[in-house]
C-alpha positions, 0 to 999 in steps of 0.5 A: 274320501270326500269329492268336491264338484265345482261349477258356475253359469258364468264363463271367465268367472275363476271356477278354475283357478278357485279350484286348483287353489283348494287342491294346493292348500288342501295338499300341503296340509297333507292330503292326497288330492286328485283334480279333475278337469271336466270343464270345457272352459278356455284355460285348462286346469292342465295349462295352468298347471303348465303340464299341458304337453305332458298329457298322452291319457285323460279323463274321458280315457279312463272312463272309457278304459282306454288306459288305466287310473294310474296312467291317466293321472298327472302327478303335479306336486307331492299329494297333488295330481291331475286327471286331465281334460282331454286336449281334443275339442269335442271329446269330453262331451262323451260324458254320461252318467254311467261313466261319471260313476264309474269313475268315482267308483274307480278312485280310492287312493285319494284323500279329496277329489275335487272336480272342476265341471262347466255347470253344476246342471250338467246331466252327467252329475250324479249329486247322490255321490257329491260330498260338496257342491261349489257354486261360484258366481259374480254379483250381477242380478242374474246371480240371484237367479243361477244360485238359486237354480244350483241350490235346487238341482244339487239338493241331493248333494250333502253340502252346498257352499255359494262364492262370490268371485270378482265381487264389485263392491262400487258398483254394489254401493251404486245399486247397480249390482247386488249387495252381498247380504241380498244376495243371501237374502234373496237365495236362502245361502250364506256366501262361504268366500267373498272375493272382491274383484281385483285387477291383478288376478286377471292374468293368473300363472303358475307362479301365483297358482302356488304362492302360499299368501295369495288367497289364502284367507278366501281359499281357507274360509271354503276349506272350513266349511267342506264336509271332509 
């Protein structure tokens, strides 16, 4: 089993929609891949997923044993599923570490385990238990400065991949965001996926979470290089 964390010191910034894409296109290679939602972020991956009304357990359920693995989890697809966010606001910040291994402890039937967290520095993680660590940020300067603090704290973690979402390369060309090679150059990384920033991602659905072309060259670039 590998287990993927993904996370980004910036709101609106497609963490969530980058990482239920990987799911998908890692289930349809034939893989059992099981998503969980620890973010506290606007849209859920549950919402996205149009399986919202659909949730009676969640993640922090399962971690406190309120109910079972299995009846926490959502099945979305064949080899997809969900351990959903909880719908109550505030809930999720019961989160330690104590509990956030047990949970790993607690799966074994899945090939991958993609988790979609708020910041890669949020205290619960524990790195020593993380195949691969997904910074995912934009090019503005302070990029520089959250890759490098992610590249520090997830060290322990047997693999760090940098994304580059919402990338504006006019803007970059004018000196008024960062290139992408000094963005490698000022962190020490190499950006494993460079999305450009594209008006028709802002209203992502259902429909374009599973069309099979959209991304699919960006989300496979990522895939190349999980430790899996």
């Amino acid at each position: 089993m590998s287990i993927i964390i993904t996370g980004s010191h910036k709101n609106n910034i497609g963490k969530t929609i980058i990482s239920i894409k990987m799911a998908v296109e890692l289930s349809r290679s034939g893989r059992s891949v099981l998503m969980i939602d620890l973010s506290s972020g606007k849209l859920k991956m549950s919402e996205y997923l149009n399986v919202n009304e659909d949730i009676i357990y969640d993640v922090v359920d399962v971690m406190q044993k309120t109910c079972t693995l299995e009846q926490g989890i959502i099945e979305i697809k064949e080899n997809l599923y969900l351990l959903p966010c909880p719908r109550i606001p505030g809930k999720i910040n019961k989160l330690n570490k104590e509990s956030f291994i047990n949970l790993l402890q607690s799966i074994e039937n899945f090939d991958n385990v993609i988790i979609d967290a708020d910041l890669l520095t949020s205290a619960y993680i524990d790195f020593s238990k993380i195949d691969n660590a997904i910074t995912i940020n934009n090019n503005d300067f302070s990029s520089i400065k959250e890759i490098n603090f992610d590249k520090a704290i997830s060290s322990k973690a047997a693999n760090l991949i940098v994304i580059i979402n919402k990338y504006n390369k006019k803007n970059a060309k004018k000196g008024k965001m960062m290139k992408s090679s000094d963005i490698e150059k000022l962190t020490n990384t190499t950006i494993t996926s460079l999305i450009e920033e594209n008006a028709n991602y802002s209203d992502f659905c259902y429909e374009m979470i599973f069309d099979e072309k959209l991304l699919k060259i960006e989300i496979n670039n990522i895939i190349k290089k999980l430790n899996l």
